[in-house]
C-alpha positions as CSV (number, residue, x, y, z in Angstrom):
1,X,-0.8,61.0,-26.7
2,X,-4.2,59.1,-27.4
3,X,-2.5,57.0,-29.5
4,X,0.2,56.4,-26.6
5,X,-2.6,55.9,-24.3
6,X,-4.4,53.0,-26.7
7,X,-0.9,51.2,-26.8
8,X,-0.2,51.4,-23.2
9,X,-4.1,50.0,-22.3
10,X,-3.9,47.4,-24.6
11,X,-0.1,46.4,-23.7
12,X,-1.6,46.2,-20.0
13,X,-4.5,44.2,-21.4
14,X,-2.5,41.7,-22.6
15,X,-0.4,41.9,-19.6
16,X,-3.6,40.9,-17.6
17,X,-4.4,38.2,-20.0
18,X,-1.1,36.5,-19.7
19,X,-1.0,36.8,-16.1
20,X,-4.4,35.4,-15.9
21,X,-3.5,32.2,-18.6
22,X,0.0,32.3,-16.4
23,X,-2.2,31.3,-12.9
24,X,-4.7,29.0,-15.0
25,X,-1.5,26.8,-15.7
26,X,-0.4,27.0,-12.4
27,X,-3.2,25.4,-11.0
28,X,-3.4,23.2,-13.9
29,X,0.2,22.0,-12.8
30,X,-0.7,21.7,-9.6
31,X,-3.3,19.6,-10.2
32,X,-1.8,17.3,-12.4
33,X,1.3,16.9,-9.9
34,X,-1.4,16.0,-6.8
35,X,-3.0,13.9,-9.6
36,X,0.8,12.0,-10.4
37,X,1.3,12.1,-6.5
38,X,-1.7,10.3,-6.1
39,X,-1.4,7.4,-8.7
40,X,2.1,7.0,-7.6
41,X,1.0,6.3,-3.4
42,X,-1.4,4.0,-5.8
43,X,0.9,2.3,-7.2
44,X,3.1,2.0,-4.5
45,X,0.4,0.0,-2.0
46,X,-0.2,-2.2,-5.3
47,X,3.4,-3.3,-5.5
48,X,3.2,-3.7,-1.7
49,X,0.1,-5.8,-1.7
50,X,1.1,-8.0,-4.6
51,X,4.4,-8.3,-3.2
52,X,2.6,-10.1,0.0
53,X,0.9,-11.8,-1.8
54,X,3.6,-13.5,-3.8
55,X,4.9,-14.5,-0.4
56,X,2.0,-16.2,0.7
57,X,2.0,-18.0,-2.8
58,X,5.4,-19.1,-2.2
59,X,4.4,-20.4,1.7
60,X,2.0,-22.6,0.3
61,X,4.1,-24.0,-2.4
62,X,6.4,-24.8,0.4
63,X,3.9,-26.4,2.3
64,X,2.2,-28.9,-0.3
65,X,4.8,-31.2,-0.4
66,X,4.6,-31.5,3.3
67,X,0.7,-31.6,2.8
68,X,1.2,-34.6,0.2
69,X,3.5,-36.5,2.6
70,X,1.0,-36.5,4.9
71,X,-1.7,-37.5,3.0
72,X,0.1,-40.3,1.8
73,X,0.5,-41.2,5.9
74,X,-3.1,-41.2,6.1
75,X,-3.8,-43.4,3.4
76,X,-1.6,-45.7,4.4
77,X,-3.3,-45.9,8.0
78,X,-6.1,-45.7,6.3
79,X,-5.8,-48.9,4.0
80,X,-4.4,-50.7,7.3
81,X,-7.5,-50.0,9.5
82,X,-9.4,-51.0,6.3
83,X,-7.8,-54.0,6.4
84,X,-7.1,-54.8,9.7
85,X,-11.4,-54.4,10.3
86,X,-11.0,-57.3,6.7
87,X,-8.9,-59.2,9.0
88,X,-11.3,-59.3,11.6
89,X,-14.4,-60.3,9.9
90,X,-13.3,-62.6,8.2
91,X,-11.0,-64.1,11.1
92,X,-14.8,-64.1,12.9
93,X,-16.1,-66.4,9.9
94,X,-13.2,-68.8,9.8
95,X,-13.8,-69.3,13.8
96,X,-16.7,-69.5,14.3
């Protein structure tokens, strides 16, 4: 019966022991699912914010032809107030 006894308290020990390892990967699980949980919301906002910013790129590719039309307007009014104040100097020096 001793011998019974030794079997049945170490069977239980590794009973415990195994339990015990059992719950230490549990919360190892856990902890890597929150961790996986967490780096997916991550990479969730990441894909959001580059995804607004690819918008904005392609709103100011849309806009810089307009912006080079209209820099070419004001060099062109530009180069004709330039030489409309030409015109009037030297109209000034022919006339007078």
């Amino acid at each position: 019966m001793d011998r019974n006894q030794k079997m049945s308290d170490m069977s239980f020990k590794q009973a415990k022991q195994l339990v015990e390892r059992m719950e230490f990967s549990e919360i190892s699980i856990k902890k890597a699912t929150n961790s996986l949980e967490k780096t997916i919301r991550t990479f969730d906002e990441a894909s959001r914010n580059f995804d607004k910013t690819l918008r904005q790129q392609e709103g100011i590719m849309r806009k810089i032809p307009d912006t080079n039309k209209k820099m070419s307007y004001i060099y062109i009014v530009l180069a004709v107030n330039i030489g409309f104040v030409l015109g009037l100097v030297v109209a000034k020096y022919i006339f007078s």
